[in-house]
N, C-alpha and C positions, 0 to 999 in steps of 0.2 A: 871521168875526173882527170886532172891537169894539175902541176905541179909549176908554179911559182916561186920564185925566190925574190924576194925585197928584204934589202938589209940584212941580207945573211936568214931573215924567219922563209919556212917554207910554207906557201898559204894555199890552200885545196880549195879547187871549185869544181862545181858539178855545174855541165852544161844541161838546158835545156834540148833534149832532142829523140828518138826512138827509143829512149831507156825505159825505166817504168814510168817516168814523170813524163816523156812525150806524148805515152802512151795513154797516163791519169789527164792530160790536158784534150784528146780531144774524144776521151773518154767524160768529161764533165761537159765539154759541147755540144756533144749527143744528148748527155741528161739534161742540159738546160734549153736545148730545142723539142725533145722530142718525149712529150709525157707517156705515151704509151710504150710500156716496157715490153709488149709485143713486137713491136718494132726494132725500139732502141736496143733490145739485147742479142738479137743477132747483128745488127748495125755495130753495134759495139765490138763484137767477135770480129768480123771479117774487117772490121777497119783497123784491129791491129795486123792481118795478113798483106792489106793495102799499103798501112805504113812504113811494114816490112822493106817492102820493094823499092821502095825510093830510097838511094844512097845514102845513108846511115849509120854513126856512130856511134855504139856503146860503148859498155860499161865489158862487156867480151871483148872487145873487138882487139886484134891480134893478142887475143889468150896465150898464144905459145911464148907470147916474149913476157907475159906477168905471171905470178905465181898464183894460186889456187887462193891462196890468203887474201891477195892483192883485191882479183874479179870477185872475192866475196865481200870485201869488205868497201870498194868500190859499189859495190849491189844494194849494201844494205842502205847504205848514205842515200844513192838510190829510191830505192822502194819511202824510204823516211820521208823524201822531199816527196813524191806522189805523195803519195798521204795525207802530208799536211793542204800542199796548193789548192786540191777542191774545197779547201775550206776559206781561202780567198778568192778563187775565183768562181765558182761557184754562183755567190752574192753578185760578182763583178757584173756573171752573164745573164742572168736572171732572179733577182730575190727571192721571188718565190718558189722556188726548187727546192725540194724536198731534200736535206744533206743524207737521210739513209738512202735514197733514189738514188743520187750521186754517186756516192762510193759503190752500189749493187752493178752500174753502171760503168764505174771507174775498174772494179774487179773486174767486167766482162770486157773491158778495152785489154786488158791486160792478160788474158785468161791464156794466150800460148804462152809466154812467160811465165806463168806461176804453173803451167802443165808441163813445162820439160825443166823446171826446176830440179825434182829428181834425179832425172839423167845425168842432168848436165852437172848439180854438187852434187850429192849424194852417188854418182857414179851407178845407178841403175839403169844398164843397158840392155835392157830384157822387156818385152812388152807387160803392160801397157805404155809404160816408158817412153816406149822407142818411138811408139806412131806419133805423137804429139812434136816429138826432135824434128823430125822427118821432114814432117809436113812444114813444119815454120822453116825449117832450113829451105826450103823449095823457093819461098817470098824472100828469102835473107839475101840482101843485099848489102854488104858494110863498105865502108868509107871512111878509111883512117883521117884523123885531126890533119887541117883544120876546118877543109870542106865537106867531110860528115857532117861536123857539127855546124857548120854558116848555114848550110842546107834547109835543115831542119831546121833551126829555128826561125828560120824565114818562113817557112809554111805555117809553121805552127804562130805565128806574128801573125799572118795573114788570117790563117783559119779563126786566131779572136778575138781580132778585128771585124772582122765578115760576121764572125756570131753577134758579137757586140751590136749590128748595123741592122743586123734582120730582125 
């Protein structure tokens, strides 16, 4: 999230990119290609570890310099906007996709996210906790504004477009 000033109002926006909505975007590209959830649900795990990796922005990204209040409350605006979007795009990429499929799908794009959730707010540094941090910290790649986020959204522009085509 990004802080603007016009005319004195301060106006918040949430970019599209590795956050949880990067992550619900090509988490709904998977469910609208791929009906076997055999597939699609470990496709959906390891492609948030993929997404990881490429230079990337969040809603963390230099934590030392915002308060605990800030990256939570940045998060949840976050996780809100995932949420809503497979219910537009969704339709956009296929209509006949099932929206419980989608979101089952959309959770598993997003599934190291909501596993080091503990650790990371709630301050649970003890296993199970820990191996979930661990591992995603391995793929984590961040990329402070404003080529984090040009990044991503250029891939994720690409990747539903490309879904949209196939």
């Amino acid at each position: 999230m990004f802080r603007v000033s016009i005319f004195g109002f301060r106006i918040y926006a949430i970019i599209l990119c590795m956050t949880a909505t990067g992550h619900a975007i090509i988490g709904v590209v998977i469910a609208s290609k791929i009906a076997n959830p055999y597939i699609a649900i470990p496709l959906a795990i390891a492609s948030h570890l993929a997404a990881d990796a490429f230079p990337h922005w969040d809603t963390a990204t230099n934590k030392a310099k915002k308060s605990r209040a800030r990256v939570f409350s940045d998060s949840i605006i976050d996780v809100t906007i995932s949420l809503t979007l497979p219910l537009l795009l969704a339709p956009f990429l296929n209509p006949s996709t099932n929206l419980t499929y989608v979101y089952i799908i959309v959770f598993f794009a997003q599934f190291w996210d909501w596993a080091t959730a503990p650790y990371f707010f709630l301050k649970m540094h003890f296993p199970p906790f820990t191996w979930p941090y661990r591992l995603q910290k391995i793929f984590d790649n961040p990329l402070d504004k404003p080529w984090g986020i040009i990044g991503q959204v250029g891939v994720l522009l690409v990747l539903i477009i490309y879904a949209k085509l196939i």
